[in-house]
N, C-alpha and C positions, 0 to 999 in steps of 0.2 A: 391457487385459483382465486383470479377476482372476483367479490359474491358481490352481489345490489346491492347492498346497504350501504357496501363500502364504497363502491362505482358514486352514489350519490355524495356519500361528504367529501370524496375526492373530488367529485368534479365541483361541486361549490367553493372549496376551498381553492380550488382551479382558477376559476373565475373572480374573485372576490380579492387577490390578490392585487397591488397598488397599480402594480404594470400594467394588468389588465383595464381595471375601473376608468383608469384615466385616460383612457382611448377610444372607451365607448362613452355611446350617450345614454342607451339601454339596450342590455342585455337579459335575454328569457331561456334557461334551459327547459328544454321539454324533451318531456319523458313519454315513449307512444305504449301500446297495453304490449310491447310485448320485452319493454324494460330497457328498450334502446334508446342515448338521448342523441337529438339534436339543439341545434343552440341557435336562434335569432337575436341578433345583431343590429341596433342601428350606431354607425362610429361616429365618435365626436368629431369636432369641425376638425381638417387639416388633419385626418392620420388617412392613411391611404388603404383601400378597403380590399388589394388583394393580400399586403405582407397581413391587416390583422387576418382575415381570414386564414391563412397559412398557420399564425402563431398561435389560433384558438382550434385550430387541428391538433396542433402537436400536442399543446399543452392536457387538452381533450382527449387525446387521444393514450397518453402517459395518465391519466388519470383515472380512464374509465375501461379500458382493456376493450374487450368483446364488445360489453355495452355501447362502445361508441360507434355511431352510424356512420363517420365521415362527413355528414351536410352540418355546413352552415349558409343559413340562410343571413343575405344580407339584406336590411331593408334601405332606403334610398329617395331621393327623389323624383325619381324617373319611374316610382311603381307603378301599377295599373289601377284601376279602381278594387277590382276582386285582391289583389295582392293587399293593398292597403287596408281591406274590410278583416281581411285575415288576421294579418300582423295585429291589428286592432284589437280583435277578440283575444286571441292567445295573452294579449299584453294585460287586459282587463281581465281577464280569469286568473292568471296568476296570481300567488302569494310572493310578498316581497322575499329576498335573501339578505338583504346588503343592510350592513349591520350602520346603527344610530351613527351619523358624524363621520360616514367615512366619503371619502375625498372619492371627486369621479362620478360617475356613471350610477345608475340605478340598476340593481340586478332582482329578476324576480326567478320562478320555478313554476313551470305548469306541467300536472300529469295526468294522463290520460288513461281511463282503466275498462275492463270489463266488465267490471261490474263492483258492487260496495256505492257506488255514485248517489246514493242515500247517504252514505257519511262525507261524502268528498263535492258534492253537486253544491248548488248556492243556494243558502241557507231557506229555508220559506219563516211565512209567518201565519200563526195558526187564525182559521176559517173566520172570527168575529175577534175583534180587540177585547182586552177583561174589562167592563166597563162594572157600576155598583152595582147593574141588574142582569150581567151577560154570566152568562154558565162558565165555569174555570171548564178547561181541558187540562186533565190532571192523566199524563203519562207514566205506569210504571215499568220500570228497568231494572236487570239483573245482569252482569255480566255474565252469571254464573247458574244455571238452575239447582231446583230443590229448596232454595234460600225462603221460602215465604209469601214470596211477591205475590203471587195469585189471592191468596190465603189474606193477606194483607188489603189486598181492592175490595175482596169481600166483604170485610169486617169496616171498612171506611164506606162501602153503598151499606150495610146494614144499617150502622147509626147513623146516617145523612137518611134515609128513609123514615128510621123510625120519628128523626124529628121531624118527618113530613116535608121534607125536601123532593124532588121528582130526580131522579138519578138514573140515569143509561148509563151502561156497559159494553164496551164494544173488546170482542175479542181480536186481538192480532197475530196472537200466538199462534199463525196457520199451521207452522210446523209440527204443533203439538198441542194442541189446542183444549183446553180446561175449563174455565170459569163459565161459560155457555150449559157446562152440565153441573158443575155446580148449583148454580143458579137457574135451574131448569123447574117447571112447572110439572105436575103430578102426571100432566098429558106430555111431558117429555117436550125438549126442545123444540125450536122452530125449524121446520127442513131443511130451508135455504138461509145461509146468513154472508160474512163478508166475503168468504174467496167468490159465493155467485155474485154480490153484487159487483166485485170487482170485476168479474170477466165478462158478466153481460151487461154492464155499463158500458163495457165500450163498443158493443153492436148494437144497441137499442136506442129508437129516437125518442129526444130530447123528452123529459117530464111522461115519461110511454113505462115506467117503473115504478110496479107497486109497492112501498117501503113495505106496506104492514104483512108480506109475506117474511120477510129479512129477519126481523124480531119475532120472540118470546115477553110476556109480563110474568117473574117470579111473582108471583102473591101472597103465599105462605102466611100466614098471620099470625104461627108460631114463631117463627123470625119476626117479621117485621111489625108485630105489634098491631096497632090503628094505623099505622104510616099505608104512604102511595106505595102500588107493585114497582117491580125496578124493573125498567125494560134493557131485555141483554139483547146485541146481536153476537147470535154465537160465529165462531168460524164458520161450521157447515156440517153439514151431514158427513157422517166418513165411511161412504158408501163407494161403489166399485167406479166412479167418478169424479170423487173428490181428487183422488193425484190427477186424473187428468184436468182439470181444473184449476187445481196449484200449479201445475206445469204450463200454464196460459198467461199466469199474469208476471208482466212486465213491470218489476218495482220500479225502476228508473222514471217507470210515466205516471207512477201514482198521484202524482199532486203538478202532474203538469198537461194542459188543454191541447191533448191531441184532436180533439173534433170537436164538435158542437157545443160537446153538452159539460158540463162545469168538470174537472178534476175528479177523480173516481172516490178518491175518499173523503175530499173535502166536499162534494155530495153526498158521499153519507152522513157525513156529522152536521152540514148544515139541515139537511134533511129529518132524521134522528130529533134534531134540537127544534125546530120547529113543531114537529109529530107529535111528541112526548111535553111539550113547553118546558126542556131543561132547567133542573136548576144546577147539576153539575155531570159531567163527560167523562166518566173514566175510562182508559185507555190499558189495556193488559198488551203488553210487547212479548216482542220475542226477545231469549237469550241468549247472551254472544253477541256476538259482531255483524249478524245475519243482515241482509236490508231492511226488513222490517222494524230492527231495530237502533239503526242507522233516521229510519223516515221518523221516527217517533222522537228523538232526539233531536233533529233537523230544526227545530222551528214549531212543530205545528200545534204543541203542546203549550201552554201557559206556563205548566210547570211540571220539570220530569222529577221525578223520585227515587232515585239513586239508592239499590239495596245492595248491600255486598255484605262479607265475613270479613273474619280478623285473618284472615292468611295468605299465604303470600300470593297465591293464585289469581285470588280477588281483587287483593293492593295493584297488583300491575293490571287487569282490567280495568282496574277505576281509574288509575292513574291515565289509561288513552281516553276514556272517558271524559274524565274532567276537563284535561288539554282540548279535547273537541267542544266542548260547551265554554271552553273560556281563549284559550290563547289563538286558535284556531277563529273564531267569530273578530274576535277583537284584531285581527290583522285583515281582516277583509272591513275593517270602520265598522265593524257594531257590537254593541253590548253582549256582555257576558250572558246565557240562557240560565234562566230562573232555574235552579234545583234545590233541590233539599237533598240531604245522607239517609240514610236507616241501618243503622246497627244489628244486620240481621241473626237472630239466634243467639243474641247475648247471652249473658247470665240472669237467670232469673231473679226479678225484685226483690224475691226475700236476701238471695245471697248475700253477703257481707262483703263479699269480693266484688261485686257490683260496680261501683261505685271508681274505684281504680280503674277497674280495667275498661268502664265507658272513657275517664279522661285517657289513659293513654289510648284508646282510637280515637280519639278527638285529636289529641296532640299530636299522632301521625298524619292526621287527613289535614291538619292546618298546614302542613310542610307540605303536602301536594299542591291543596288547594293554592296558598302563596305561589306556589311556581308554575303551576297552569293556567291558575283559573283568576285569581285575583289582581288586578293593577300594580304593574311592573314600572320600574322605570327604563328608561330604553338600553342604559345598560347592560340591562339583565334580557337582553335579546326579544325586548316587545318594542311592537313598530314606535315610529317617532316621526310624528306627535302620536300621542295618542289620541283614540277620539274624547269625545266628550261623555261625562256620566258613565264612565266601567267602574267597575265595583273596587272599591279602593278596602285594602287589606285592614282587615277589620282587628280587634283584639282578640285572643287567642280562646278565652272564654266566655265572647258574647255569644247568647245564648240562642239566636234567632239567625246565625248567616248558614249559607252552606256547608262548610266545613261540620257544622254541630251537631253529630248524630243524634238521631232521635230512638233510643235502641226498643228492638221488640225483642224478650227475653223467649228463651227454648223452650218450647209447650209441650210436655210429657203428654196432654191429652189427646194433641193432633196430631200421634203419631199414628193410633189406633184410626181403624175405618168412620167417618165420621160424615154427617151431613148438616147443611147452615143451619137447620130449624134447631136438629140437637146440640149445637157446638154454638148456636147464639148467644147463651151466656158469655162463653169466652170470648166469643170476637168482639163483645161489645162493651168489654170491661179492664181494666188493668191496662199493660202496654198498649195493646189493639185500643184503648180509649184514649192515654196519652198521644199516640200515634197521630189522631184526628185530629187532637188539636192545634198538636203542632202545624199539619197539613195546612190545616184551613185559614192559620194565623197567616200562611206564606202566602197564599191568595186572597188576603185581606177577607174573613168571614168570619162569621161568629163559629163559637161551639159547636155540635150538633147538641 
């Protein structure tokens, strides 16, 4: 049996082949959601447009078994205007195929899904630009849960707090949602937070939404010292409502103007950042592959923060990861998306073995990173030209690119039940301190 993976490199290998190239002027495989391709067609001057259609059946047809639908579409001069608007779009959304220098035709791939369109949809770009006074929107990511991540936003809003910085926390974790109660006030969380403002933002008219129900201010002054409260918006209540709730929103339209009123979540955080007068945004995602995790990644962040382990589970997680913030951006003409690593659950500072085993995950994640994420020559199967300003392959031990993890070592203490006020010593010293630094170097800040 022919499987999808295989139907795919067969059919590009299908098409990309000299016979083919040189008789089109361009050529689009598309893929529809239920994994069948068809192929659009415009032929170069002088080949005759029913034998190619015939030979990009067979050939199509040998290559992709089941998968293949039978249509090619051919485009032409005698389209209509709707045909033309089509061919158009399809042409524009795809990703090129056709490798650096080859003779012929241009060949690209457009696929069409049911959903993931937060990892696959076109790119956004987050709510305010970073300017020297505009608040970082600082994304964290885990392939994997249990690794820290939560634990980690924590302890980077503690110490940006205590040095009196104003800091919100917005949770996205709707699946499973945490930091909202972490960070919860003695009167316990706020009742409604993002899944309500997600699904009643899209019934309610324009500026008719009161933020300050959405948020909690943590205030604790055994945590945070003299510093400003941290305002969280938690997920939401997880009351006999909440799924139906989560089962309402539509992540594919999160960050796009279906009606009136601004984008659902790029209204709360410009919202939020105004309310609050930000000085920085942290973002708790989801883990895996999930859409929310996909949207957080997409663009909207300044910068995401990338936690994974040393095994092998993780490496292939990070590895579609990194591909999607580097090689994937950079063949649609834009820059690679700002991240940093985190070496999550290292070995602890004191160990001796430390020290090793941080460079060797460094020196695996520079072999990723070179082959996803960082400026390729087109040889090595990145578009050509490339654009301008991608991040060019740095040396293997500079200390400040992304490949360079910043490790937080295994906390014996946060294993045990634990809350911010009592566990502030720890989040705010040792790795959890280094951590911040590194962070904030990335989005050009000071210390806390």
């Amino acid at each position: 049996m022919r499987h999808f993976g295989e139907a795919r490199r067969d059919a590009a290998a299908a098409v990309l082949e000299p016979g083919v190239l040189d008789r089109c002027e361009q050529l689009c495989l598309l893929w529809d959601v239920a994994g069948r391709l068809r192929v659009l067609v415009k032929p170069a001057a002088g080949n005759d447009e029913g034998v190619l259609r015939s030979d990009l059946g067979a050939a199509l047809a040998a290559a992709c078994g089941s998968f293949w639908s039978g249509e090619v579409w051919v485009r032409g001069a005698a389209d209509d205007t709707a045909a033309r608007r089509v061919y158009e779009a399809a042409w524009r959304l795809a990703r090129p195929l056709s490798p650096a220098g080859a003779s012929g035709g241009e060949v690209r791939e457009l696929d069409r899904h049911l959903s993931k369109e937060t990892w696959f949809g076109e790119p956004r770009t987050p709510p305010w630009p970073l300017q020297g006074q505009t608040p970082p929107i600082i994304a964290f990511y885990s392939f994997k849960g249990g690794v820290g991540r939560t634990t980690a936003l924590v302890a980077l809003a503690l110490q940006l707090a205590r040095a009196k910085k104003r800091v919100c926390v917005v949770d996205l974790d709707l699946e499973a949602p945490g930091v909202g109660v972490l960070l919860a006030p003695t009167s316990g969380p706020a009742r409604y937070g993002v899944v309500d403002f997600l699904v009643e933002h899209e019934v309610s008219a324009a500026g008719k939404i009161d933020l300050g129900e959405y948020f909690h201010l943590y205030d604790d002054p055994r945590a945070l010292g003299e510093g400003p409260p941290i305002a969280v918006v938690p997920a939401g209540t997880l009351d006999g409502d909440y799924l139906e709730k989560l089962a309402r929103i539509d992540y594919q339209r999160l960050l796009q103007p279906e009606h009136p009123n601004e984008p659902a979540l790029e209204a709360l955080l410009k919202r939020l950042r105004a309310a609050r007068q930000a000085d920085y945004v942290l973002l708790d995602s989801r883990a895996g592959l999930h859409d929310l995790g996909g949207l957080a990644l997409n663009g909207i962040a300044h910068l995401d923060v990338l936690f994974a382990l040393d095994n092998e589970q993780s490496w292939q997680g990070l590895g579609l990861v990194v591909d999607h913030l580097g090689r994937r951006r950079v063949e649609r003409g834009l820059e690679q998306q700002s991240c940093m690593l985190v070496q999550a659950m290292a070995l602890a500072a004191t160990d001796p073995n430390r020290k090793g085993k941080v460079e060797e995950f460094r020196d695996r994640a520079y072999e990723l990173f070179s082959d996803a994420f960082y400026d390729q020559e087109p040889s090595a199967g990145w578009p050509d030209p490339l654009p301008e300003d991608v991040w060019p392959i740095p040396a293997v031990d500079v200390g400040d690119e992304p490949h360079t993890p910043v490790p937080i070592g295994f906390q014996d203490y946060l294993l045990r039940p634990w809350t911010v006020d009592t566990a502030a010593q720890v989040l705010t010293q040792g790795d959890f301190g280094g951590f911040a630094e590194a962070l904030l170097a990335r989005v050009g800040r000071s210390s806390p």
